[in-house]
BAKOL-23415 format. One record per residue: residue number from 1; x negated, y negated, z of N, C-alpha, C in turn. Coordinates in steps of 0.2 Angstrom, whole numbers, plus 5000, padded with zeros to 4 digits. Each point is the difference from the previous one (the first is absolute). Example, Ala and Ser with C-alpha at 12.3 -4.5 7.8 and 13.67 -1.06 7.14 Angstrom:
# residues 2
    n  n.px  n.py  n.pz  ca.px  ca.py  ca.pz  c.px  c.py  c.pz
    1  4934  5028  5039   5004   4994   5000  4996  4994  5000
    2  5002  4995  4996   4996   4994   5001  5004  4995  5003
//
This chain:
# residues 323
    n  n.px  n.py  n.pz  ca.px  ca.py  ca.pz  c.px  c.py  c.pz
    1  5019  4655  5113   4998   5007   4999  5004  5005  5005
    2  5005  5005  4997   5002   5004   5003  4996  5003  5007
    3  5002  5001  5006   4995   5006   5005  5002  5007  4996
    4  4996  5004  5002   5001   5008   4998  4999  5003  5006
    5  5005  5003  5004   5001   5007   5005  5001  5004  5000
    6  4998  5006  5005   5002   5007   5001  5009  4999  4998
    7  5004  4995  5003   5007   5001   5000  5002  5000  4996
    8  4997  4997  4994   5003   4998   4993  4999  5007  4994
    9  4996  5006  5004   5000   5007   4996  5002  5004  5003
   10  5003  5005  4995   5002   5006   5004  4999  5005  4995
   11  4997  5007  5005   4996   5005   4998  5007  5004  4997
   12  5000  5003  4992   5004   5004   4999  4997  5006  4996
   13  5004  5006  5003   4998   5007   4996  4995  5006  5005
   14  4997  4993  5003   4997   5004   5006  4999  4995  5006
   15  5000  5006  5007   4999   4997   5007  4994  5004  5001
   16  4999  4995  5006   4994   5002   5005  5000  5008  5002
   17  5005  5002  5000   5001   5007   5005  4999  5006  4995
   18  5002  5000  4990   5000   5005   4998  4997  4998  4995
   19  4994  4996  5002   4994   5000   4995  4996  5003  4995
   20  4999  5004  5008   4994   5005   4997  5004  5008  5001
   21  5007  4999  4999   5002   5008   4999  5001  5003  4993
   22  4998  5006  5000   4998   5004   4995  5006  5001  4996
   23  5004  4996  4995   5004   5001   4994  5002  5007  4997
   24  4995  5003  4998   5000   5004   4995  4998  5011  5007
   25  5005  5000  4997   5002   5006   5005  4991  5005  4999
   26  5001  5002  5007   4991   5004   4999  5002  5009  4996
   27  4999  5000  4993   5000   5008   4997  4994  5002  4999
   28  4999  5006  5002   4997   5006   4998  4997  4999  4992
   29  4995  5004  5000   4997   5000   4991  5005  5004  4996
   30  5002  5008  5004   5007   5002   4995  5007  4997  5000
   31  5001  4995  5007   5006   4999   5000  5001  4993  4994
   32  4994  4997  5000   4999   4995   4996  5002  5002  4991
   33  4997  5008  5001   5000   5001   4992  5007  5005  5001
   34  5002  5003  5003   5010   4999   5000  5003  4995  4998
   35  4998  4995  5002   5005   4994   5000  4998  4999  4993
   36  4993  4997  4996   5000   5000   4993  5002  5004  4995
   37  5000  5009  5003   5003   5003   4996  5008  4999  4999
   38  5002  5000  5004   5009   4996   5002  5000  4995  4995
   39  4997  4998  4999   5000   4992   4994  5001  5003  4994
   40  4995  5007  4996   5002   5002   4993  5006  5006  5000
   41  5004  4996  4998   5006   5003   5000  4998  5007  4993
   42  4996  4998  4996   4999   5007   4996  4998  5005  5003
   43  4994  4999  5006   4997   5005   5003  5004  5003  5005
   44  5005  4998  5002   5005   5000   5006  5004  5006  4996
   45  5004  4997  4994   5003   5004   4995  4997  5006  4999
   46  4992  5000  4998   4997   5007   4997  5002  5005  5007
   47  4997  4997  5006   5001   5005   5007  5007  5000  5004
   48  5004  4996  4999   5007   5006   4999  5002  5004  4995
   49  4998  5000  4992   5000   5004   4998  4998  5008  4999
   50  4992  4999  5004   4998   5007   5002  5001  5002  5007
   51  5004  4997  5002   5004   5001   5007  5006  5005  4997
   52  5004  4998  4994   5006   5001   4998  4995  5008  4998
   53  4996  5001  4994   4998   5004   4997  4998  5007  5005
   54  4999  4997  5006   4994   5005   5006  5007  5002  5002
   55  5006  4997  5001   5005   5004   5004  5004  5001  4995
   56  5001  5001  4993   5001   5006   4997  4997  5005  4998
   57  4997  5001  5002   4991   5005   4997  5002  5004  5008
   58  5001  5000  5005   5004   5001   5004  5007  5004  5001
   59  5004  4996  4998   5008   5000   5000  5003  5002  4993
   60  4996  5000  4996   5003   5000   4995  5001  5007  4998
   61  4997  5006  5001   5002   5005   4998  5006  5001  5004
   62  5002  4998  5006   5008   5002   5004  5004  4996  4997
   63  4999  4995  4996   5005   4994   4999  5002  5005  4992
   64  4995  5003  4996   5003   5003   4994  5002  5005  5002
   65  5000  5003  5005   5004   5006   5003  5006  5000  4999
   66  5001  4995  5006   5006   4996   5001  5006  4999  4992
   67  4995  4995  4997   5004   4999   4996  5000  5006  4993
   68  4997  5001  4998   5000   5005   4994  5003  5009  5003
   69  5000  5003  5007   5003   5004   5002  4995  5006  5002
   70  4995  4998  4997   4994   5006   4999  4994  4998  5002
   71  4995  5003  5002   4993   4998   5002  4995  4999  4994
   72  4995  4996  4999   4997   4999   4994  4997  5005  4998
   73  4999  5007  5004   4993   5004   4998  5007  5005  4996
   74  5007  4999  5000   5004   5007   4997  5000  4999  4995
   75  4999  5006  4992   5002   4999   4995  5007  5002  4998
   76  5003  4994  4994   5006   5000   5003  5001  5006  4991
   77  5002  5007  5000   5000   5004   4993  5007  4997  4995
   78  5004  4995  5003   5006   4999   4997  4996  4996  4991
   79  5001  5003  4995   4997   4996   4995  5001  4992  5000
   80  5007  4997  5002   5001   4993   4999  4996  4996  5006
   81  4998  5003  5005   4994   4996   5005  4994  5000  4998
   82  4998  5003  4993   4992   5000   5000  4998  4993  4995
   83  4998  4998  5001   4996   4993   4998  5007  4995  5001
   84  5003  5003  5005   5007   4994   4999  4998  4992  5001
   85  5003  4996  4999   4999   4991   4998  5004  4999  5008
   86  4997  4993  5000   5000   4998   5008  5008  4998  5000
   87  5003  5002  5006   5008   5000   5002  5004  5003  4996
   88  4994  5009  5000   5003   5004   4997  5005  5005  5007
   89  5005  5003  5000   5004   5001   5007  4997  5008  5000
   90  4998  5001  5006   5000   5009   5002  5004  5005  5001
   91  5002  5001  4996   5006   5007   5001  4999  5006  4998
   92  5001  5004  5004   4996   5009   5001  5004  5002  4997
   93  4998  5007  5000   5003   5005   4994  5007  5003  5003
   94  5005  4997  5006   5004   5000   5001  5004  4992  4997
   95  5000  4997  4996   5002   4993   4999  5001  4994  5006
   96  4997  5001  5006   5000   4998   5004  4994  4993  5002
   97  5001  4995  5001   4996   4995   4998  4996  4997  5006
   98  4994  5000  5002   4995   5003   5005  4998  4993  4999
   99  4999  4997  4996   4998   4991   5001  4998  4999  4993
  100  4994  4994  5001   4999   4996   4994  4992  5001  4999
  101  4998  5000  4994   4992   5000   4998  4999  4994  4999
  102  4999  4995  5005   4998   4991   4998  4996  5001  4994
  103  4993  5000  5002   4995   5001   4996  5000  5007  4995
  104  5004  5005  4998   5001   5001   4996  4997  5008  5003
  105  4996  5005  4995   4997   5007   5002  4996  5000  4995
  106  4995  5007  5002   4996   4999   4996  5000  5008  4997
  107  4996  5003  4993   5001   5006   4998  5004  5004  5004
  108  4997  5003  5007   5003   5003   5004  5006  4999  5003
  109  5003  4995  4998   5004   4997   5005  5001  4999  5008
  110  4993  4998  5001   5000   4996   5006  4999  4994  5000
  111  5005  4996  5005   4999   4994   5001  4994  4997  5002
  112  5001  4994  4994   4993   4996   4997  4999  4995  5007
  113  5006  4996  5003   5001   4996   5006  4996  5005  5006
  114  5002  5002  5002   4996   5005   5005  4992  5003  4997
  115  4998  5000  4997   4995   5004   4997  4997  4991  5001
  116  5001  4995  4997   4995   4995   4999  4996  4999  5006
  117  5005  4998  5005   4999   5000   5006  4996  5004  5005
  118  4999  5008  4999   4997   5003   5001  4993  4998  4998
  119  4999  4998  4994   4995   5000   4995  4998  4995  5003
  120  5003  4994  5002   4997   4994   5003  4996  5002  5006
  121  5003  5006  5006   4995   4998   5005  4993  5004  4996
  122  5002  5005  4997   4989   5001   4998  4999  4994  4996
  123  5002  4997  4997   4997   4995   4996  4996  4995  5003
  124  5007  4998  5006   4996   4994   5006  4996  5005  5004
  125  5000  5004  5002   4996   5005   5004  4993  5000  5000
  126  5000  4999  4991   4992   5003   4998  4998  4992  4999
  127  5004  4997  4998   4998   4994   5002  4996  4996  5007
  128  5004  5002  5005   4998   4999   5007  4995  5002  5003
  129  5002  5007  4998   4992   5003   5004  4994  4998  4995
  130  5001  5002  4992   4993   4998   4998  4999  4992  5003
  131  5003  4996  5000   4998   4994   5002  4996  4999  5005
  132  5003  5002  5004   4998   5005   5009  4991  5000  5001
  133  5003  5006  4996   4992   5004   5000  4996  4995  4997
  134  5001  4997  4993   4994   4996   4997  4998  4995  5006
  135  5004  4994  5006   5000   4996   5001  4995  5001  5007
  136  5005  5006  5004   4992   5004   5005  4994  5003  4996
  137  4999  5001  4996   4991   5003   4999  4998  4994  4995
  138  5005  4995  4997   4997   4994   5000  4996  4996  5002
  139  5004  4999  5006   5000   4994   5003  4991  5003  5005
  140  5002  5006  5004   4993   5001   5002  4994  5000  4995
  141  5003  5004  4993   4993   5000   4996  4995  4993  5001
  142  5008  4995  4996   4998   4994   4999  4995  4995  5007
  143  5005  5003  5005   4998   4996   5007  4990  5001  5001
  144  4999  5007  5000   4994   5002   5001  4997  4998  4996
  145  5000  4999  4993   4995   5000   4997  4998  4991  4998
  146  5006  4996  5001   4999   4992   5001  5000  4998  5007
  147  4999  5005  5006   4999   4997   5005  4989  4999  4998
  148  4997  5007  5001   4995   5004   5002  4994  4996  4991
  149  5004  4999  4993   4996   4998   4997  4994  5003  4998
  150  4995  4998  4996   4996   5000   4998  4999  5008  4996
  151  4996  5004  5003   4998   5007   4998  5006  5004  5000
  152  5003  5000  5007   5006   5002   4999  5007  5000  4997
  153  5002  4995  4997   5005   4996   4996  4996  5002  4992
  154  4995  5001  4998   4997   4999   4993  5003  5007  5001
  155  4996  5008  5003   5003   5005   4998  5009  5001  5000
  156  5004  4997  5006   5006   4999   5000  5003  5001  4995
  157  4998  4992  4996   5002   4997   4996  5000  5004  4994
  158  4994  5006  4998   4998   5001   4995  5002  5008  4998
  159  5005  5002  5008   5004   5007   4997  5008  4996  5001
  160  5000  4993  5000   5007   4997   4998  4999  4999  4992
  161  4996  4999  4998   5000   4997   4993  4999  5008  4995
  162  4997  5004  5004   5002   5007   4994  5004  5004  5000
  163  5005  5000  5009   5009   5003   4999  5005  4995  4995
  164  4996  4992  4999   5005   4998   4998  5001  4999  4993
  165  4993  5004  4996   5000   5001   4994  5002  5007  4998
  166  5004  5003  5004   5001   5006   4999  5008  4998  4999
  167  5003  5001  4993   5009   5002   4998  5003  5002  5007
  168  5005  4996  5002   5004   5007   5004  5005  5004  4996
  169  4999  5002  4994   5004   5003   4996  4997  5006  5000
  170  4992  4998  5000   4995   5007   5000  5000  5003  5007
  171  5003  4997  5005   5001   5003   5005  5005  5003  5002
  172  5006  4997  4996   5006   5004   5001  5000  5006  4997
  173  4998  5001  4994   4999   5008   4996  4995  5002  5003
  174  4992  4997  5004   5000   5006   5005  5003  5003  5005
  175  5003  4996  5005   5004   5004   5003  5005  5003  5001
  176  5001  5001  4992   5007   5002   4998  4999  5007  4999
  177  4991  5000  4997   4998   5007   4997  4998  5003  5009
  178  4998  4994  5003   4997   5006   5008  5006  5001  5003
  179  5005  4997  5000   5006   5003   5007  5006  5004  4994
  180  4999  5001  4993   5004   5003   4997  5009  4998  5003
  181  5000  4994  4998   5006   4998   5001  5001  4992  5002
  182  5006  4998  4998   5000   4991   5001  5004  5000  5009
  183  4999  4996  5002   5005   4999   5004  4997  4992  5004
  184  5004  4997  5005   5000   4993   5003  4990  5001  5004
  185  4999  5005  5003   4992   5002   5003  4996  5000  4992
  186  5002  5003  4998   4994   4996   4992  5002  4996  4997
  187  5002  4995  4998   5002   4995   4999  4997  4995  5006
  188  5001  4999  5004   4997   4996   5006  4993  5001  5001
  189  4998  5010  5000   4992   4998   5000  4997  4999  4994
  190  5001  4999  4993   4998   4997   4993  5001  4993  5001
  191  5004  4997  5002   5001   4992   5001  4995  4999  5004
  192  4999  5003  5007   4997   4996   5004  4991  5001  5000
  193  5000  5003  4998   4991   5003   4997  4997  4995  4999
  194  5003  4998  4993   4998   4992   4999  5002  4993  5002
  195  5005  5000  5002   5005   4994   5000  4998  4996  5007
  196  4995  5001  5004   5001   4997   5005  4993  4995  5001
  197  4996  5001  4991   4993   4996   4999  5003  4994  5001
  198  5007  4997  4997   5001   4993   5000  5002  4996  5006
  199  5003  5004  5005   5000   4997   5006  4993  5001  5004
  200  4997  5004  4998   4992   4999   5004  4996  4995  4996
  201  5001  4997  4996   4998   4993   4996  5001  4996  5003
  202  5007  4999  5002   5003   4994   5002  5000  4998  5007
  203  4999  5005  5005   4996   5001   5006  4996  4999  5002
  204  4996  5003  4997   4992   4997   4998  4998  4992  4999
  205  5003  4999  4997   5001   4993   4997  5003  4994  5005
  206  5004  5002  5005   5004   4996   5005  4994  5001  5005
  207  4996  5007  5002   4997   5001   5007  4995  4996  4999
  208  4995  5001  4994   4996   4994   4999  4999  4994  5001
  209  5005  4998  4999   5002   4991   5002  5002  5001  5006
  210  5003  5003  5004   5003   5000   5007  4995  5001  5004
  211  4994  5004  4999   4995   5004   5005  4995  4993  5004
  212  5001  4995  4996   4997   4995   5000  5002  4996  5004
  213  5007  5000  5002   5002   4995   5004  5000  5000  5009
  214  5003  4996  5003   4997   4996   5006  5001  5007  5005
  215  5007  5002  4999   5003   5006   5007  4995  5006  4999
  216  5000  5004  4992   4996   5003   4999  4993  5000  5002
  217  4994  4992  4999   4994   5001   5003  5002  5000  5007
  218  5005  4996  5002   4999   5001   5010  5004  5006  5003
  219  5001  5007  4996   5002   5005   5001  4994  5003  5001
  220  4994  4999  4993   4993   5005   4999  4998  4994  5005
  221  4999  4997  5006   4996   4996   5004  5002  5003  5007
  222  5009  5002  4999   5002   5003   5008  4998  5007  4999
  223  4997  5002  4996   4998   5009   5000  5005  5005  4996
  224  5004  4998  4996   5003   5005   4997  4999  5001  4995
  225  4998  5008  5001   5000   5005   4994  5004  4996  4992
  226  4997  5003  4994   5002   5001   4993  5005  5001  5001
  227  5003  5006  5001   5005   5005   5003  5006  4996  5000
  228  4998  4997  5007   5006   4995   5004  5001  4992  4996
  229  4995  5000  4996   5002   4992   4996  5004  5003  4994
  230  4997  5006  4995   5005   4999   4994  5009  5001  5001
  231  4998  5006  5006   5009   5002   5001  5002  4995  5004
  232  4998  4995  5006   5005   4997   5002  4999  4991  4999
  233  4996  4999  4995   5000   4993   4998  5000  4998  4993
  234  4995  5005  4994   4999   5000   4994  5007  5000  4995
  235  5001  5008  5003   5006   5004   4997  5008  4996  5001
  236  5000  4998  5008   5008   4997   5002  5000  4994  4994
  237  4994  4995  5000   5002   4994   4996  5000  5001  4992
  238  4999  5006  4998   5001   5000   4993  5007  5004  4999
  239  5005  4998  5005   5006   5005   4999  5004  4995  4994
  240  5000  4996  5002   5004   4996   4994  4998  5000  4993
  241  4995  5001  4997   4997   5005   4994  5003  5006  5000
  242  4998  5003  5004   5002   5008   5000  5007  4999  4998
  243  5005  4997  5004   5007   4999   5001  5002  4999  4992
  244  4997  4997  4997   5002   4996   4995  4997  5006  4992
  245  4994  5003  5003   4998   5004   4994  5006  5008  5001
  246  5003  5000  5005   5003   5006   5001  5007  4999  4995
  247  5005  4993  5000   5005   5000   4997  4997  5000  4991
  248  4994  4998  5000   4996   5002   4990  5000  5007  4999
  249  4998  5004  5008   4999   5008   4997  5004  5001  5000
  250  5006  5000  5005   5005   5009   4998  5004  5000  4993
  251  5000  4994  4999   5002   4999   4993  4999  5004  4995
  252  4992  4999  5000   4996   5003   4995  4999  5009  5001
  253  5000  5003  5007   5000   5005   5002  5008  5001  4996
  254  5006  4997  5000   5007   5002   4999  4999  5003  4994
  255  4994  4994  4994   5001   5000   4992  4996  5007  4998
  256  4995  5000  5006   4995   5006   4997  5003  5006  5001
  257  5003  5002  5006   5004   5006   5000  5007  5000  4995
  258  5001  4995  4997   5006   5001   4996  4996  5001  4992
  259  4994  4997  5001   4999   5001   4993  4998  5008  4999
  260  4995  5000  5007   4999   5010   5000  5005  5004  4997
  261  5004  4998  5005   5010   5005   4997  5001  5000  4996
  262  5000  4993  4996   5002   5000   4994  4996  5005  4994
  263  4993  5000  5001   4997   5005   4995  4999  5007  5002
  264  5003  5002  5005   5002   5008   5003  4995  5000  5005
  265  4993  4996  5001   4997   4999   5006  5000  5001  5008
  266  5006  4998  4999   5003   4996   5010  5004  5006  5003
  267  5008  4998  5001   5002   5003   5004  5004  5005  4995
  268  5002  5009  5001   5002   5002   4998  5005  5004  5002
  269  5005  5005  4997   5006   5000   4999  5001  5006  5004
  270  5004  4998  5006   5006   4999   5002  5000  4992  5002
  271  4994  4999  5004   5000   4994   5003  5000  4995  4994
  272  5002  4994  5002   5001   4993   4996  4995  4996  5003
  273  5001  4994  4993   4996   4993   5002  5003  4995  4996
  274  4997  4994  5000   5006   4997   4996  4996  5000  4994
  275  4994  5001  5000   4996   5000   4994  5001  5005  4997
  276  5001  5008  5003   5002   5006   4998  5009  5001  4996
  277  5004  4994  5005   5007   5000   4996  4999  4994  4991
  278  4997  4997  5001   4996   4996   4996  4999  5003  4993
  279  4995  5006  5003   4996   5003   4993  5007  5003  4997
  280  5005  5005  5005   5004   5002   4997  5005  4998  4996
  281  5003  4993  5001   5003   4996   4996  4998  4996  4996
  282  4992  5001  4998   4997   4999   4994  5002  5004  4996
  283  5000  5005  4999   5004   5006   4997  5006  5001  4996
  284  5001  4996  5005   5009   5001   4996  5003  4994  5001
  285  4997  4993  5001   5002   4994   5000  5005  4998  4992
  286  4999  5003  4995   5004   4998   4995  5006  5002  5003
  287  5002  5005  5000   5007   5003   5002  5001  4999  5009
  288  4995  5001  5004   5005   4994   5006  4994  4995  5004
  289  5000  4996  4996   4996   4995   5005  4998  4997  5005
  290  5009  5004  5004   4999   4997   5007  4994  5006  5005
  291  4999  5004  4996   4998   5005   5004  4990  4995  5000
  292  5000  4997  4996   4993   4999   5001  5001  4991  5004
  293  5007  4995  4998   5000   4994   5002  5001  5001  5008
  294  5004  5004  5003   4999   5000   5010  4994  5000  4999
  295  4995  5005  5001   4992   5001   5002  4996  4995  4999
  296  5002  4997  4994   4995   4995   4996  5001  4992  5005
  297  5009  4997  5001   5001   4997   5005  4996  4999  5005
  298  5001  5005  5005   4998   5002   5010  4994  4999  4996
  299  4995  5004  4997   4990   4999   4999  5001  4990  4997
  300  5002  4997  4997   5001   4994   4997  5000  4995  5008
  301  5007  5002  5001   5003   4996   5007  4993  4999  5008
  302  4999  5006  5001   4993   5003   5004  4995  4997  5000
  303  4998  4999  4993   4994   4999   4999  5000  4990  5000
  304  5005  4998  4997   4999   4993   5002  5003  4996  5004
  305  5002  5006  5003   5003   4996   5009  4994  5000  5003
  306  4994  5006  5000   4994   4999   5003  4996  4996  4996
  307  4997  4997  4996   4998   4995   4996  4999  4994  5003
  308  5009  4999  5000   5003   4994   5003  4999  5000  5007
  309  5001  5003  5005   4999   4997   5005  4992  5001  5001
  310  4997  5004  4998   4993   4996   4999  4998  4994  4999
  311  5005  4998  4995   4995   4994   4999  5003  4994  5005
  312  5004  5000  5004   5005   4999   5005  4995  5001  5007
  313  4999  5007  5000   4996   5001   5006  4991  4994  4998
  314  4999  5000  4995   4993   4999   4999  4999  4991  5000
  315  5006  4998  4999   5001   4993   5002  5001  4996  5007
  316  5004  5007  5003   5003   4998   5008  4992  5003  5004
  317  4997  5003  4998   4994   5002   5004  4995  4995  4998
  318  4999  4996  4997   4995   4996   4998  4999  4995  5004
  319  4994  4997  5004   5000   4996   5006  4999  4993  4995
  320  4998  4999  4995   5000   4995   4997  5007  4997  4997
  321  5002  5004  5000   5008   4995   4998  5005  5000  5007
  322  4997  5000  5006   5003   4998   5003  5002  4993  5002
  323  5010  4997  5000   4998   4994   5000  5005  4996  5007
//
C-alpha cells in the first residue's frame, strides 16, 4: 500500500498569502453601470450620435455660413436660388460664386443646412426643458404622495387621473387662444400641464416600495423629518428610473412639438423647427422633396438615438443583470 504525504502534493492556482484577496476590482453602482453600458455597442453608437447632432445644432449655423457664403436667415432674390436642389452653387447677381447650397434652399432661398440646425436647437430645447420640468414637479408630486399614503395619496392621486384625462391637444388651442400666439413658452407650458402625471406615477410607485425599507425606518427612528427622508433618501434612489424615463420623454416632447408645427400649432414664422421645416415640405414635396427629407432625417435620427440608448441605459442601470 502506497504512503500518502504532504510532499507528494503541490497546491496549484493559489498560495497561502493571496487567498483571501479580492479579484474582482471594488466599482461603484454607476461606475458598474458605465462599464455595462460600454458593453452595448448600440447604445454607445445612439450617444455618440446625439453628441454629433448637439454639436451641430451648435456649429452648424457657422459651418453653413462658411460653406454656402451667406447666413441662413438671408433671402437669397436671385430666381435660380429659390427652392434650389442640394449642391446647388451660390452666385450673386454679380456672377460671382459665394459657395455651395449642401442641402439645397427653400422658397425664399435661404439656406436649408443652416436653417435645420437652427431648428434643432428649439426642437432639442423643448425637448429638454419640457423633460426638465416634467421630471422636477414629478418626481416631488410622486415622492409626497407615495411617501405620506393613505388620505393624502387618494386625493393626490385623484387630481392625477383628471389632468390626465384631459387631451393635451385641448390644451394646446387653449393657450394658443389665451397668449394669442404660438411660440417655445406655449408649447412647453400645454406640454407640461399634463405631461408630468406619468412620472408622478411612476414615483409614487418606486417610493412605496422604498418607504419600507431598513435605512428609511432607521432614518424615521434617528428623527428625521418627511422632508429630509423624501429629498435625501426616497428621491436619490429612484434616479436611475428617472434617468431612464428622461431618454423615453424628450423624444416624445421632440414628436409633439414637431407634430404641433406641422399643423401650424407650434413654432411660427420667422422662427423654425424641424417640425415647422417639416410641414413646409409637406407642401411642396412632389417638386422638391429634399426640402421635407433633411427635417424628416434629424426628427427620425433624434428620436431613435434616444430610444436606443434608453434602452441601453435601462439595462446598464438594472441591479439584477448584474453579473
Amino acid at each position: 500500500m502506497a504512503e500518502l504525504n504532504k510532499d507528494k502534493f503541490q497546491i496549484i492556482g493559489c498560495v497561502n498569502s493571496d487567498a483571501e484577496a479580492i479579484v474582482r476590482p471594488n466599482l461603484t453602482y454607476w461606475q458598474d453601470a458605465w462599464r455595462r453600458l460600454k458593453q452595448n455597442k448600440v447604445a454607445i453608437f445612439s450617444l455618440i450620435l446625439l453628441g454629433v447632432i448637439a454639436i451641430m445644432c451648435a456649429f452648424g449655423p457657422w459651418i453653413g455660413k462658411l460653406i454656402s457664403g451667406v447666413d441662413y436667415s438671408i433671402q437669397n432674390h436671385n430666381p435660380a436660388a429659390l427652392n434650389a436642389k442640394p449642391g446647388t452653387l451660390n452666385i450673386n447677381k454679380e456672377g460671382q460664386q459665394l459657395g455651395k447650397y449642401i442641402f439645397g434652399t427653400d422658397n425664399l432661398g435661404r439656406d436649408i443646412f443652416g436653417r435645420l440646425w437652427v431648428g434643432g436647437r428649439v426642437s432639442i430645447a423643448i425637448g429638454l426643458a419640457g423633460t426638465l420640468i416634467e421630471v422636477f414637479v414629478g418626481a416631488i408630486y410622486g415622492g409626497v404622495s407615495g411617501y405620506f399614503g393613505g388620505l393624502v395619496d387618494d386625493i393626490m392621486m385623484r387630481i392625477v387621473e383628471v389632468l390626465n384625462s384631459i387631451p393635451y391637444m385641448i390644451v394646446v388651442i387653449l393657450m394658443a387662444v389665451i397668449f394669442q400666439k404660438q411660440g417655445m413658452g406655449t408649447i412647453l407650458l400645454a406640454l407640461c400641464i399634463t405631461g408630468w402625471t406619468g412620472m408622478a406615477r411612476l414615483i409614487r410607485g418606486q417610493v412605496m416600495q422604498l418607504k419600507e425599507s431598513e435605512y428609511v425606518l432607521a432614518a424615521q427612528a434617528l428623527g428625521a423629518d418627511s422632508k429630509r427622508i423624501i429629498y435625501k433618501h426616497l428621491i436619490p434612489n429612484t434616479i436611475g428610473i428617472i434617468i431612464i424615463y428622461m431618454t423615453f420623454d424628450i423624444p416624445s416632447f421632440i414628436f409633439a412639438e414637431a407634430f404641433l408645427s406641422f399643423i401650424g400649432l407650434g413654432i411660427q414664422p420667422p422662427n423654425t423647427s424641424w417640425g415647422a421645416m417639416a410641414a413646409f415640405g409637406q407642401q411642396v414635396m412632389d417638386f422638391y422633396p429634399h426640402e421635407l427629407l433633411f427635417p424628416a432625417i434629424a426628427i427620425s435620427l433624434t428620436m431613435l438615438s434616444f430610444n436606443l440608448l434608453g434602452d441601453g441605459l435601462r439595462d446598464a442601470l438594472d441591479p439584477k443583470l448584474r453579473n
